[in-house]
Structure formats: structure tokens, C-alpha cells
C-alpha positions as CSV (number, residue, x, y, z in Angstrom):
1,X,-45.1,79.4,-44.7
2,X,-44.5,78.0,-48.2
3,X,-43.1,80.3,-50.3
4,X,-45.6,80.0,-53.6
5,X,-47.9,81.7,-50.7
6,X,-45.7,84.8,-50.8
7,X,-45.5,85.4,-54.6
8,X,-47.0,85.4,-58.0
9,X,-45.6,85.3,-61.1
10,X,-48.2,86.0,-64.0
11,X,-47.9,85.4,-68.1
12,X,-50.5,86.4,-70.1
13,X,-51.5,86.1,-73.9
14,X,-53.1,88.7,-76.0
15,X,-54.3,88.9,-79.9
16,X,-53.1,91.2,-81.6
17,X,-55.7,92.5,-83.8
18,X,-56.9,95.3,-86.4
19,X,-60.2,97.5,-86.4
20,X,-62.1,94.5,-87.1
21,X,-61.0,92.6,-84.9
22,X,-59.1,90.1,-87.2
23,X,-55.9,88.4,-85.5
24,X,-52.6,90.4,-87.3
25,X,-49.7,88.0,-87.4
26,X,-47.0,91.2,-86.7
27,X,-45.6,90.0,-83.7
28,X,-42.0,89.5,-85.3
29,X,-42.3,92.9,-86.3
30,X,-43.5,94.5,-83.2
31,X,-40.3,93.1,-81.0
32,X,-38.1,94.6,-83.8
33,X,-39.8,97.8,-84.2
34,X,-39.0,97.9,-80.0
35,X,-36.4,96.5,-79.3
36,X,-34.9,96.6,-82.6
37,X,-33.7,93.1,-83.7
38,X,-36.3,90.0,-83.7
39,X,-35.8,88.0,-80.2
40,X,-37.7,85.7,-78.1
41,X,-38.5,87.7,-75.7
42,X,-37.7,91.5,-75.3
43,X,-37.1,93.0,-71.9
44,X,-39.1,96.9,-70.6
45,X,-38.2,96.8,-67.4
46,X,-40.5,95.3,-65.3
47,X,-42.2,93.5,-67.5
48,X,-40.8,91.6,-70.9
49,X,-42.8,90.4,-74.1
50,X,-42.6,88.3,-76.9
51,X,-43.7,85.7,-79.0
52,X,-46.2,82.5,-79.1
53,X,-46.0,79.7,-81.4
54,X,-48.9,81.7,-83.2
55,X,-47.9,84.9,-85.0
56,X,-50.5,86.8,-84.2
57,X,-50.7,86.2,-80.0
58,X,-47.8,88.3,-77.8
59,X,-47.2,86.9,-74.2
60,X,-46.6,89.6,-71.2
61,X,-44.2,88.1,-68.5
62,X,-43.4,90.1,-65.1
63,X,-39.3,90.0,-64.7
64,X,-39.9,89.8,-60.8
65,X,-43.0,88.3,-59.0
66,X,-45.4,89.8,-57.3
67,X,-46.2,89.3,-53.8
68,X,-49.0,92.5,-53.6
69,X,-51.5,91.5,-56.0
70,X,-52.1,95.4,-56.7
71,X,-48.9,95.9,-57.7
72,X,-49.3,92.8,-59.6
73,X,-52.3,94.7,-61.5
74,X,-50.7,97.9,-62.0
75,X,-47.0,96.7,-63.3
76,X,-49.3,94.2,-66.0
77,X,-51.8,96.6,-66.6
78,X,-49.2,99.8,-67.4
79,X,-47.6,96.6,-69.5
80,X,-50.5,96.0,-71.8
81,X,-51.1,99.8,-71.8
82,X,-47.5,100.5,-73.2
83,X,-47.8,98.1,-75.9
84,X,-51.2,99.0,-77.0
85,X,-49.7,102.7,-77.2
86,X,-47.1,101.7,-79.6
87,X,-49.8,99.3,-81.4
88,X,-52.0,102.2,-82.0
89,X,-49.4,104.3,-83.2
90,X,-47.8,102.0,-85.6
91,X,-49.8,99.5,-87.1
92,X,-53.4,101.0,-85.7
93,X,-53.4,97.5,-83.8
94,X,-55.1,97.1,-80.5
95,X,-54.5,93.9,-78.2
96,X,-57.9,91.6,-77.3
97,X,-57.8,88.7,-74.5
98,X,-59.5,85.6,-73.6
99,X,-59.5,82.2,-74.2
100,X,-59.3,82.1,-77.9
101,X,-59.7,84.1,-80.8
102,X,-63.5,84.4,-81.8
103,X,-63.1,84.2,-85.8
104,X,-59.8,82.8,-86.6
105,X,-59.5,80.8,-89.2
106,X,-56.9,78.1,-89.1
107,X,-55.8,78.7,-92.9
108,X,-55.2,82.6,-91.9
109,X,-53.3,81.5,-89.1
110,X,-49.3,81.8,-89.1
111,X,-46.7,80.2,-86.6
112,X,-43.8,82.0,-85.7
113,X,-41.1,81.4,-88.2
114,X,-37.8,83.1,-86.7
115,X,-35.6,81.6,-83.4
116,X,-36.7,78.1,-82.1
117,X,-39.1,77.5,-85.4
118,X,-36.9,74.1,-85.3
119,X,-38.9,73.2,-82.7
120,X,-42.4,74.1,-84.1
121,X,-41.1,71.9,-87.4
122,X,-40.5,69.0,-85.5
123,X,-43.4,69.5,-84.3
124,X,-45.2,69.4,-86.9
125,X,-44.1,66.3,-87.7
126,X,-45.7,64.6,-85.4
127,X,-48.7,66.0,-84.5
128,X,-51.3,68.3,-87.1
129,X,-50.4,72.2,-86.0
130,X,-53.1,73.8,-87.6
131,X,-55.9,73.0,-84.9
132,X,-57.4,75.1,-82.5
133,X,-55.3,73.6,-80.3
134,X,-52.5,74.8,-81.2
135,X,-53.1,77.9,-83.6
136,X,-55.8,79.4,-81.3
137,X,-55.1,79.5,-78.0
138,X,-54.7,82.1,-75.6
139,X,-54.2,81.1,-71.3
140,X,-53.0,83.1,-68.6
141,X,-50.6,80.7,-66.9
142,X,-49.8,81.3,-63.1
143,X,-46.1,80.8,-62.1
144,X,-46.2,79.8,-57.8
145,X,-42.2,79.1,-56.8
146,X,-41.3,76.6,-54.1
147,X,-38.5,76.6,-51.9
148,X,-37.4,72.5,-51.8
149,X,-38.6,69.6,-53.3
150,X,-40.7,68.3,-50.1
151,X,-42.8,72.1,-50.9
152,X,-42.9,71.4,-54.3
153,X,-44.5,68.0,-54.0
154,X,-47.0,69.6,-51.0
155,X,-48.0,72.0,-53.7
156,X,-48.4,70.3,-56.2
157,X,-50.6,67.6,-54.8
158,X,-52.7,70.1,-53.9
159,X,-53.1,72.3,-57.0
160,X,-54.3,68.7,-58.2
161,X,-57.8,69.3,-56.1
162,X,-58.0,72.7,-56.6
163,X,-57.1,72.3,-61.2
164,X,-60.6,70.5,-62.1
165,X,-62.6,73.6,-60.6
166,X,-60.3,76.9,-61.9
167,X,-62.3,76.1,-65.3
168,X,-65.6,77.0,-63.9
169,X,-64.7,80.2,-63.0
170,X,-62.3,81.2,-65.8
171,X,-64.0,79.7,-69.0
172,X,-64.0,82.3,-71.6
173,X,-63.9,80.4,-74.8
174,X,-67.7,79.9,-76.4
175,X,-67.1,81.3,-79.7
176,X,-64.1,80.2,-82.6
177,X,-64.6,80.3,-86.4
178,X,-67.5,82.9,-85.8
179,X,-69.7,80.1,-84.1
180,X,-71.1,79.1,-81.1
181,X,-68.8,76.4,-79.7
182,X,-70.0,72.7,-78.1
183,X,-68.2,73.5,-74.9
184,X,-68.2,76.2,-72.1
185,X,-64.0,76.0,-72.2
186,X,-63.5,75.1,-75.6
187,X,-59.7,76.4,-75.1
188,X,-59.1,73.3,-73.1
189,X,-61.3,71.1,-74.8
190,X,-59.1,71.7,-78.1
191,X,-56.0,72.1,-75.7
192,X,-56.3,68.3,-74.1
193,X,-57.0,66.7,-77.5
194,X,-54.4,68.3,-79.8
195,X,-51.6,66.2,-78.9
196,X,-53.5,62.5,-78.8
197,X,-51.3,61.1,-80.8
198,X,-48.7,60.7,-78.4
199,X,-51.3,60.9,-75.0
200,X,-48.4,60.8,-72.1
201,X,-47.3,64.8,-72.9
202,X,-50.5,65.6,-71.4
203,X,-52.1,63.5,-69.8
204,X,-55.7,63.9,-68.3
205,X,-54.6,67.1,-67.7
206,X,-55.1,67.0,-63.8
207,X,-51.6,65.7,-63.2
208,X,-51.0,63.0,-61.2
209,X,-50.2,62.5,-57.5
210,X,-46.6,63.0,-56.8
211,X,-44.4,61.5,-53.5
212,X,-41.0,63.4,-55.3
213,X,-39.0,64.8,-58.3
214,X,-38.5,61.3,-59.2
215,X,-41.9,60.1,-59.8
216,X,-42.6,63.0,-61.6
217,X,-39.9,62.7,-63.9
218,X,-41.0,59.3,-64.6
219,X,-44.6,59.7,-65.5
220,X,-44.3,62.8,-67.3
221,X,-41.2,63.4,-69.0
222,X,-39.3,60.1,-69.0
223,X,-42.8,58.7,-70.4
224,X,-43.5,61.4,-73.1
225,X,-40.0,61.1,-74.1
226,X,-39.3,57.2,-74.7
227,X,-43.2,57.5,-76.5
228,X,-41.7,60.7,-78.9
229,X,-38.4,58.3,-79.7
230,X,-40.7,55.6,-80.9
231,X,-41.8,58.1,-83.3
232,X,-38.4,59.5,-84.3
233,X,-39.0,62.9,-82.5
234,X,-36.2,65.5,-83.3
235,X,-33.9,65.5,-80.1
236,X,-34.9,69.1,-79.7
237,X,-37.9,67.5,-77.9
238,X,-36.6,64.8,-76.0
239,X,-36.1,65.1,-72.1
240,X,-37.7,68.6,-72.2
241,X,-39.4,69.6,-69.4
242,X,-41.0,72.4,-70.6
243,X,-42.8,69.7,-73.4
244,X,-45.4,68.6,-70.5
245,X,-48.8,70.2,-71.2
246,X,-50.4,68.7,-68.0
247,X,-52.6,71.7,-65.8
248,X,-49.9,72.1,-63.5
249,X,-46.4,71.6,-64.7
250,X,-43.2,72.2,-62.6
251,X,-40.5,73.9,-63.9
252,X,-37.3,73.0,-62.5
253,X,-35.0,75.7,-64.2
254,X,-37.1,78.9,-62.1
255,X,-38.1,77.0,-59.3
256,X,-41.6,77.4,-59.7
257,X,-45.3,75.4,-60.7
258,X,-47.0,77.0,-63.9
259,X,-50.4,76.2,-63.5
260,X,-52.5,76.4,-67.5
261,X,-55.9,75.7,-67.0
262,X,-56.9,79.5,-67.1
263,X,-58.3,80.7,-70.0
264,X,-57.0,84.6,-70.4
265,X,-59.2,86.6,-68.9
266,X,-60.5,90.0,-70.3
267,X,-58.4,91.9,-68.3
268,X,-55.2,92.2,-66.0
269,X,-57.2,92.9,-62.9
270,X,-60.0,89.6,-63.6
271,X,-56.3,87.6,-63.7
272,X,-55.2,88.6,-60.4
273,X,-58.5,88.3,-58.6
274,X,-57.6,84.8,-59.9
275,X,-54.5,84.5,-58.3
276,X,-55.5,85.7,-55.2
277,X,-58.6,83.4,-55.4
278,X,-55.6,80.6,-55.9
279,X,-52.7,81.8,-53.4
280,X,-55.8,82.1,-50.5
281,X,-57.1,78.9,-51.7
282,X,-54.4,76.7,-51.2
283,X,-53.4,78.5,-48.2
284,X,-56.3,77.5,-46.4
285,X,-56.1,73.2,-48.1
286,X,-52.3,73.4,-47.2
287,X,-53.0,74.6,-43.5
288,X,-55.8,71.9,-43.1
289,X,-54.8,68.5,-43.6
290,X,-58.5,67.6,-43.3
291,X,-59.4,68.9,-46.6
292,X,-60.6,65.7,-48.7
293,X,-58.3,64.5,-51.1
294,X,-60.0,62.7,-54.0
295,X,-59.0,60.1,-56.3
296,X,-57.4,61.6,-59.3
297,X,-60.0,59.1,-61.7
298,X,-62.5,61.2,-60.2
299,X,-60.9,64.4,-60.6
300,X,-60.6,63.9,-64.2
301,X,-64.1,62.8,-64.7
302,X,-65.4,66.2,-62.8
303,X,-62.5,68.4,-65.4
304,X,-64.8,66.5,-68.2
305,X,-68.0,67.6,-67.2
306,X,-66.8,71.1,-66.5
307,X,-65.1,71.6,-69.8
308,X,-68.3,70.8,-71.2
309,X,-71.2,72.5,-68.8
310,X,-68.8,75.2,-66.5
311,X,-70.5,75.8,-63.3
312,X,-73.6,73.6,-63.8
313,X,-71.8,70.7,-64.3
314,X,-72.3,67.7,-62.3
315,X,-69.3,66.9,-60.0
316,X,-68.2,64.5,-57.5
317,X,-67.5,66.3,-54.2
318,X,-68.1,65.9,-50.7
319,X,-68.9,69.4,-50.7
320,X,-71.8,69.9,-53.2
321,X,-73.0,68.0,-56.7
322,X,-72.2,70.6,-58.7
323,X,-69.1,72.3,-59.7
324,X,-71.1,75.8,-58.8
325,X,-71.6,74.1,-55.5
326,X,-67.5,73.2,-55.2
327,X,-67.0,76.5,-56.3
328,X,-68.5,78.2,-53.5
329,X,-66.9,76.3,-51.0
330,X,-63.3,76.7,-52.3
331,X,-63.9,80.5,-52.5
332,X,-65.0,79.9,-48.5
333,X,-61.6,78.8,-48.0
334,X,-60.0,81.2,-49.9
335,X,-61.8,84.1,-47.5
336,X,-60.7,82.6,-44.9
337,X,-57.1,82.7,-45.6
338,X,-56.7,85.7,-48.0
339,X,-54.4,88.7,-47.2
340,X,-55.9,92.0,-46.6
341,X,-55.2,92.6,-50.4
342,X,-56.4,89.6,-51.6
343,X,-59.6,90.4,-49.7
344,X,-60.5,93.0,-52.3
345,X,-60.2,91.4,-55.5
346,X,-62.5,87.6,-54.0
347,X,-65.5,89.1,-54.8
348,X,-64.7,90.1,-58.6
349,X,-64.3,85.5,-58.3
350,X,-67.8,85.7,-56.1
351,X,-69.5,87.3,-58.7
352,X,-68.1,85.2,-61.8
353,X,-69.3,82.3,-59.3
354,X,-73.0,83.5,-59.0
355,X,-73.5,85.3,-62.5
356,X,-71.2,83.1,-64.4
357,X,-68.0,82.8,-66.0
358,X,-66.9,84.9,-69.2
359,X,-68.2,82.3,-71.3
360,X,-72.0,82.1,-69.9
361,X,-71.8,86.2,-69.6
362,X,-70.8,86.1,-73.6
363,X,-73.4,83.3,-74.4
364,X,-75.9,85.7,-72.7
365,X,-75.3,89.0,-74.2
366,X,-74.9,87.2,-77.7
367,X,-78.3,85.5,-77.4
368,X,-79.9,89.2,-76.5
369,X,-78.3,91.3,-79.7
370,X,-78.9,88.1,-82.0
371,X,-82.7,89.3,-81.8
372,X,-81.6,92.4,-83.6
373,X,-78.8,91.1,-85.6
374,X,-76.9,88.8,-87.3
375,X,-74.3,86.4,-85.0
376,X,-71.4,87.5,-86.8
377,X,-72.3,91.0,-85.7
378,X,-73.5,90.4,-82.1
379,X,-70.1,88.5,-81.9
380,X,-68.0,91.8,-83.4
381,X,-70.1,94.3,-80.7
382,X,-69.4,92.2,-77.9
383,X,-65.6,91.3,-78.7
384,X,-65.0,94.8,-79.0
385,X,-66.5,96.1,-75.9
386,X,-63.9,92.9,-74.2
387,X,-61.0,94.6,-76.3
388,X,-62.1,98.2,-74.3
389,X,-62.1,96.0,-71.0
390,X,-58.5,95.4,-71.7
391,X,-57.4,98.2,-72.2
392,X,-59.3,99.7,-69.6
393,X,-58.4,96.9,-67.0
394,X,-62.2,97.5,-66.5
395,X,-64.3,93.8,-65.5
396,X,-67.0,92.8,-68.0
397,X,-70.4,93.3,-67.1
């Protein structure tokens, strides 16, 4: 059995944010406070957290993975619970999830400015930093290791079918700037164009079909990299791995595939029915080698759609026209091939399926207070009750 079936190894990315729900750039000052110099990352245990290029976002990492998804939920969830209590206490801070911030402003926004900010200047030399992009962003990346490189290209040519689709279900990005976006994921609409200048680092975003380490290396970071030296790119992003922004990206240094296309969800145990939806997924594509492979011009054309319309987008598929339709047949799989764990977090992904992803279930309640209020306000009752859902670990509607 591969071994990314066995495990899970979750990152997630939180707001911080004040009474009114305005993003705080304190992170700095919340790893000292702890752990009582500014670092990276600080270590609690079983679970470590530190900083994002943006001040104001703090990323949770489990030390170890997981391979029961409710021990997953509880380690994560007594994470965001033990920050929250020192946030409280401190700085009368709370922590708030999804895709992106709903009414940051780029001009308010701050980028970390302590270790590595060498990187973030050179940078922002090259490309414009204060975007959405880049300043408000918030994913919940899935870490899947592999045992050899012939597992790791298996994998990863199969994420590739399974990437365009995750977005459907995991959209939770409609509002920024205190308006109604044009997109369902407008995370990852910002997230594939903020780097266009230099359009090898990521992509279409659905990577490309792999036969080993070596043709990876070559399309994605020997590409990006001779591109960045025609531009004079510091040498602190040259040859770095860690650079590619495609929706699945293998890191060589842990061993493992970090999948990006989820948008944060609105709480720890929404991620994990996630991953379980993922791990049972590609159990099932891996097992069969029937399931239809399609060309990746195609797979990027059905991402387009989806990053625009979610669910009711219009896909190509042999399993349905729409990506609601793909949706349900993935999750099929999954059933079929989920642990008796995974088994009871599917239909928390059934129901986003059939009633829609955060985004839609947002657009919805908005459009329902917005007869009795302003937007601005409808958008502060609703992002609250998603900042209780975190700290509750309770699902949304």
C-alpha cells in the first residue's frame, strides 16, 4: 500500500484578528511572547506555529503525521484552542479561517519583516507583493509522504485528476475588500495570477504529468529558475524547490507531496473530512487502473471554470458535465475505499457537495441579512459566527 495512504500531515492558516474582525499584524509578537525570542516557527509539542509572509496570518503545522484522522482533529483542534487562549488573554485577539480575509485592505497589510524577509525583498523585486495574491491568502495545504520515487510519480499523476475538482468542494473565498468577489475561489483566482510575470513558477496550476524526479525538476524548477536568472533574481530564489506554486508540489527534503488548492476551511474538523475525502479518493484511482486519465489541457480548462462557478461549473468528464456531477462520483470512490474513520467524516464532504461549498453557503446567508442590513454588516455577522466555528471546531450551517 502506498504510504501517503497511511498518513496525513496537515498545515493550516489562520487571521489573526481583533473584536472587529480586522486582520492584527502581531504575529512577530505572539511567537516571542511564547516562545520568547522571534523564530520561524516555534515548537508546542505536537504541534508547532509560526509565521506567513503576511503579518497578520499564523500557520499551525503537526510535528508528526496523522494516520487517524480523529486524532488528526483533536491534536489541530487543542492547537488552535491553545493559541486562541493565549490570544484572548493577551492581545483580546481571536483566530478566523478561510480562504481569505473578508475586508483587508492591501495598504493595511504588513509582510513579515524579521528572519528570511531577504527572501520576501527579492521578491518584491520582481513581482508586485501587495496583491491579494500574495497579502491575502489563507490555504490549508495537505502534506501526503511517499516511500520511493516510482510512488511518488504514481501519486502524483494522480492527484493531477483528482486537483481541478478539490475547489468545488473547498471554495471559501467570495468576499475581500468588504465586497462580493467575481469568483466562487477567488483565493486561487488571485493565487494563479500573482506571479504572471515569470508564468513557469506556477504553472496552470494542475501540474503536469510526470514519468520521474527528472522531468519534474526540469519543467518546474530548472524552468522557473533559468526564467528568474533572466530577470536577475537574488540567488536566494534560484534552484528552490519550495519556489513552485503549482496545486501539488513535491517536496524532496520531507519526502512528501503538499497539495494547495484548498482554501482554509472554517474549521479543523471541515479540513480533515477533506483529507479523508483525498486519502479514500486516491486510494480507490490508485487501486483501479481503469479510472480515466484526461489530458492535462483539459484539466486546466475544467480548474478555469470551477474557480469561476464551483460546483455548477461546466466540466469535461466522462463521468458527468458538471463539476457537481464529478464531484459525486469521486466521493463514490472515496466510500468505497475509506477506512472505518474516514467513513465518518465523507458525509460532512456529501453535504458541502449537495448544499454547497463555504463560498455558496456565505453568498446565501449574505443575500438573506442584506434585506435587513447593510453588506458590510451582513458580512461582520456572518464572519463572526465562522470565527465561533473555529474555535468551536463546530461545521457551518
Amino acid at each position: 500500500m502506498y504510504r501517503t495512504l497511511q498518513v496525513l500531515g496537515p498545515e493550516h492558516e489562520f487571521s489573526v484578528i481583533d473584536e472587529k474582525l480586522q486582520p492584527v499584524p502581531i504575529v512577530d509578537k505572539i511567537i516571542r511572547d511564547i516562545h520568547g525570542r522571534i523564530v520561524n516557527n516555534a515548537d508546542l509539542g505536537k504541534f508547532s506555529f509560526g509565521k506567513e509572509l503576511q503579518a497578520h496570518v499564523v500557520e499551525f503545522k503537526a510535528n508528526t503525521p496523522f494516520s487517524s484522522p480523529e486524532v488528526f482533529e483533536e491534536t489541530m483542534h487543542k492547537a488552535v484552542l491553545t493559541i486562541l487562549g493565549f490570544l484572548e488573554k493577551r492581545y483580546e485577539a481571536r483566530l478566523l479561517g478561510l480562504g481569505m480575509h473578508p475586508s483587508l485592505r492591501l495598504e493595511d497589510a504588513k509582510v513579515w519583516s524579521h528572519r528570511d524577509r531577504q527572501i520576501y525583498e527579492a521578491l518584491s523585486r520582481i513581482f508586485n507583493l501587495h496583491q491579494h495574491g500574495w497579502l491575502n491568502i489563507q490555504s490549508f495545504q495537505l502534506n501526503l509522504p511517499y516511500k520511493n520515487e516510482c510512488e511518488a510519480v504514481g501519486l502524483y499523476n494522480a492527484l493531477t485528476n483528482i486537483l481541478p475538482y478539490l475547489p468545488a468542494m473547498a471554495a471559501s473565498s467570495p468576499i475581500y475588500e468588504s465586497k462580493i468577489g467575481d469568483y466562487v475561489d477567488n483565493r486561487l483566482y488571485f493565487y494563479i495570477t500573482n506571479q504572471l510575470k515569470v508564468p513557469s513558477i506556477t504553472g496552470n496550476l494542475i501540474p503536469e504529468y510526470i514519468g520521474s524526479f527528472e522531468e519534474y525538476e526540469k519543467i518546474t524548477v530548472k524552468r522557473y529558475s533559468e526564467d528568474l536568472a533572466k530577470l536577475n533574481a537574488a540567488k536566494c530564489l534560484l534552484n528552490k524547490e519550495w519556489l513552485n506554486s503549482r496545486g501539488a508540489v513535491i517536496r524532496f527534503e520531507r519526502r512528501a507531496i503538499e497539495i494547495r488548492m484548498l482554501d482554509e476551511q472554517e474549521c479543523v474538523k471541515s479540513d480533515v473530512a477533506l483529507s479523508c475525502f483525498i486519502r479514500a479518493a486516491l486510494r480507490g484511482i490508485l487501486a483501479h487502473a481503469e479510472y480515466p486519465c484526461l489530458p492535462h489541457k483539459i484539466l486546466v480548462e475544467n480548474l478555469t471554470h470551477i474557480v469561476r462557478d464551483g460546483l455548477d461549473a461546466y466540466v469535461q468528464h466522462p463521468e458527468g458535465k458538471t463539476a457537481r456531477q464529478v464531484c459525486r462520483h469521486l466521493l463514490e470512490i472515496a466510500s468505497k475505499n475509506a477506512t472505518y474513520e474516514e467513513k465518518k467524516y465523507l458525509p460532512i464532504v456529501k453535504r458541502r457537495i449537495e448544499t454547497g461549498n463555504l463560498s455558496d453557503i456565505i453568498l446565501r446567508e449574505i443575500a438573506k441579512k442584506v434585506q435587513k442590513t447593510d453588506l458590510e454588516e451582513a458580512i461582520f455577522c456572518i464572519y463572526s459566527s465562522l470565527a465561533d466555528c473555529l474555535e468551536k471546531n463546530q461545521f457551518y450551517v
